[in-house]
C-alpha positions as CSV (number, residue, x, y, z in Angstrom):
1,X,-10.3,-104.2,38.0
2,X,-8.6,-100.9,37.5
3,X,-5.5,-101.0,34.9
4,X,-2.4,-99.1,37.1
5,X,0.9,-98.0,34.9
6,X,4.1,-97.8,37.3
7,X,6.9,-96.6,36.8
8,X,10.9,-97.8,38.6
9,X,10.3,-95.6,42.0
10,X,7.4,-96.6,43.4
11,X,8.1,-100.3,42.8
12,X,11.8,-100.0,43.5
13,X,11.1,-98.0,47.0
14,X,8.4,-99.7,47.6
15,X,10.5,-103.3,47.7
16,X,13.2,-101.6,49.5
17,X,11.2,-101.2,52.8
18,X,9.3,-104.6,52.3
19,X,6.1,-103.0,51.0
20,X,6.4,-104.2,47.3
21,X,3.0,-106.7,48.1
22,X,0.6,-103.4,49.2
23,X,0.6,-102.7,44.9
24,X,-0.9,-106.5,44.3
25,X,-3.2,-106.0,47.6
26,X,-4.9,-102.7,46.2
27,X,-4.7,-103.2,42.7
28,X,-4.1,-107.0,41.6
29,X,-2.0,-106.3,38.6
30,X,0.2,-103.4,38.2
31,X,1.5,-102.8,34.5
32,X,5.2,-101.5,33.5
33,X,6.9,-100.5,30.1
34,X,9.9,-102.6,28.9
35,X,12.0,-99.5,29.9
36,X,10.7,-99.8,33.5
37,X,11.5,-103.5,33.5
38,X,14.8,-103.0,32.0
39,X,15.7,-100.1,34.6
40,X,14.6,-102.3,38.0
41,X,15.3,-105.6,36.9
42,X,18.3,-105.9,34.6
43,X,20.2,-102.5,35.4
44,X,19.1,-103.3,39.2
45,X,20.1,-106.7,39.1
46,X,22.5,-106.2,42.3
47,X,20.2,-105.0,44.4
48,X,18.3,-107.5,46.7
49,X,14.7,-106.4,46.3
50,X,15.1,-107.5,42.7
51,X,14.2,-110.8,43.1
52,X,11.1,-110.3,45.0
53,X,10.5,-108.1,42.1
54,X,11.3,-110.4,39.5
55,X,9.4,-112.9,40.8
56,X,6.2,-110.8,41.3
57,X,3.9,-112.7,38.5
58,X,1.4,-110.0,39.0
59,X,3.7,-107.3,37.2
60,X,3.2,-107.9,33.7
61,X,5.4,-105.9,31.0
62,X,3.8,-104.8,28.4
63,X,5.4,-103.1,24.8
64,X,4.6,-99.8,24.0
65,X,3.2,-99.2,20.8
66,X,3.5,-95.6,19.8
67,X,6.8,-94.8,20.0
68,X,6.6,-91.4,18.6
69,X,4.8,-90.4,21.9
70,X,7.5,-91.9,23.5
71,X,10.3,-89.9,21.7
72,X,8.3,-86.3,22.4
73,X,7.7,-87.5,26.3
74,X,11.9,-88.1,25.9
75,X,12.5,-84.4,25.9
76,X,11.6,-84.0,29.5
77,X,11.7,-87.2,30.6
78,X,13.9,-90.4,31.0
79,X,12.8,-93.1,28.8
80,X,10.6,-94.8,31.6
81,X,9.1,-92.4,32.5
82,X,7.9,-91.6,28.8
83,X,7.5,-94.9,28.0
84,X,4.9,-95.3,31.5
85,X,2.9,-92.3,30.3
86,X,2.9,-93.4,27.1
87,X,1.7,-96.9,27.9
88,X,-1.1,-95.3,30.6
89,X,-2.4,-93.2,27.7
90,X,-2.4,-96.7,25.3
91,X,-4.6,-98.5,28.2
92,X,-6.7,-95.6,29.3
93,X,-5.1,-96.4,32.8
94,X,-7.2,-95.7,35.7
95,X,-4.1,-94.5,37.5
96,X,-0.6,-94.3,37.5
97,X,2.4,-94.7,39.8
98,X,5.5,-91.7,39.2
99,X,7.0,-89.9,42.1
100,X,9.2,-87.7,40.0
101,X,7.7,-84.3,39.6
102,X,8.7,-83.5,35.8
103,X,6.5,-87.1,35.5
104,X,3.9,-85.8,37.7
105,X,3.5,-82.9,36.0
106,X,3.5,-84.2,32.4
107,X,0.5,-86.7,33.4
108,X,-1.4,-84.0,34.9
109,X,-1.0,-82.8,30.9
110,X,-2.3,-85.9,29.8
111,X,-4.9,-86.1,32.6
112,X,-3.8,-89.0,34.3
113,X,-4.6,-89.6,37.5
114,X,-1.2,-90.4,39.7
115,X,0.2,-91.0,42.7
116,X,3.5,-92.2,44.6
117,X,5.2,-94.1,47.6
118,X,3.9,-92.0,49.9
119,X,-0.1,-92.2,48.2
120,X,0.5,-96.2,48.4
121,X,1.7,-95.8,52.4
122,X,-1.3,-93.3,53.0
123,X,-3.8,-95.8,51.2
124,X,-1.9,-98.4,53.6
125,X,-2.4,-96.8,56.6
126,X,-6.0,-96.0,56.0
127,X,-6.7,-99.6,54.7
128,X,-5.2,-100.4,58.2
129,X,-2.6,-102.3,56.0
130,X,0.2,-100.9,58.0
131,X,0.3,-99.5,61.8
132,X,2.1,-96.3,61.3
133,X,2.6,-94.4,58.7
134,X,5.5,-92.1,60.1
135,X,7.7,-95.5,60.4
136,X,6.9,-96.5,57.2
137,X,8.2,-92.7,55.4
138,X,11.2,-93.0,58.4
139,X,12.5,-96.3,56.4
140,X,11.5,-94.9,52.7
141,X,14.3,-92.0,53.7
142,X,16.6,-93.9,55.4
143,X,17.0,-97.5,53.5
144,X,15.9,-96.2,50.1
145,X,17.4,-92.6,50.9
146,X,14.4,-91.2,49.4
147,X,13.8,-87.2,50.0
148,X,10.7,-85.8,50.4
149,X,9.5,-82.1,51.2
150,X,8.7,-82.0,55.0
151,X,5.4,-80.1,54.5
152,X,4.3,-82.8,52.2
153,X,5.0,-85.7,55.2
154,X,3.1,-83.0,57.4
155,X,0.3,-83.4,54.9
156,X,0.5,-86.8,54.8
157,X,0.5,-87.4,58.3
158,X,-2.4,-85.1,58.7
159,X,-4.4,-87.3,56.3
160,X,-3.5,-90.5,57.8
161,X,-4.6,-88.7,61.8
162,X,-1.3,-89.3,62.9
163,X,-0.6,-85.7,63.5
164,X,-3.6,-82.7,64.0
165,X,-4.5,-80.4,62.0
């Protein structure tokens, strides 16, 4: 079974638009940091997709243990971010979930392989998991007022054969 870090977006947006079950379809367990935890759960804790979250046995917390990585990561990042590159490096994850580009970019430092919302929709959509892609990125910007660039949903959409090439 492949060990997948994530980090607040994807599992936050993801709940939003009711898609927070497509992480336990493809990957069974999904790790966070306490940080992540701490930023969906108990900062969120107003928000109605926190208790499907919350109750999501299949995300387990974990502690990470080298905080010093943690405190360098903290120069460009916010502290879950850090603390869900740090923890992917501490379980040589197979993959990790960030949508932020400054996190992005600091796993492809690391080598970590990554993807988003909009990897887990396109995995979706050619799982036959969900009908439509375009739909689904329609609700990720209009419930979770979520921006993307418009020639990445072109790319996307290209990928999934909803659109030609």
């Amino acid at each position: 079974m492949p060990i997948v870090i994530s980090n607040a977006s994807p599992i936050i947006n993801l709940a939003i638009i009711g898609r927070l079950g497509l992480l336990e379809k493809f990957w069974e367990k999904i790790y966070v940091p306490e940080a992540v935890w701490k930023e969906v759960v108990i900062d969120g804790e107003d928000k109605k997709e926190v208790a499907e979250i919350k109750n999501a046995d299949w995300i387990i917390v974990e502690k990470v243990k080298d905080q010093n990585l943690v405190l360098l990561l903290m120069q460009n990042l916010d502290k879950g971010e850090a603390e869900a590159i740090a923890l992917a490096i501490e379980k040589n994850a197979d993959i990790i979930l960030l949508d932020e580009t400054d996190a992005r970019e600091a796993a492809d430092i690391y080598k970590i392989e990554k993807t988003g919302v909009l990897g887990v929709l396109l995995l979706a959509k050619l799982r036959n998991e969900i009908p439509n892609l375009k739909q689904e990125i329609e609700k990720l910007k209009i419930k979770a007022d979520f921006w993307l660039k418009a020639t990445l949903i072109q790319d996307v959409l290209k990928e999934a054969g909803e659109i030609p090439y």
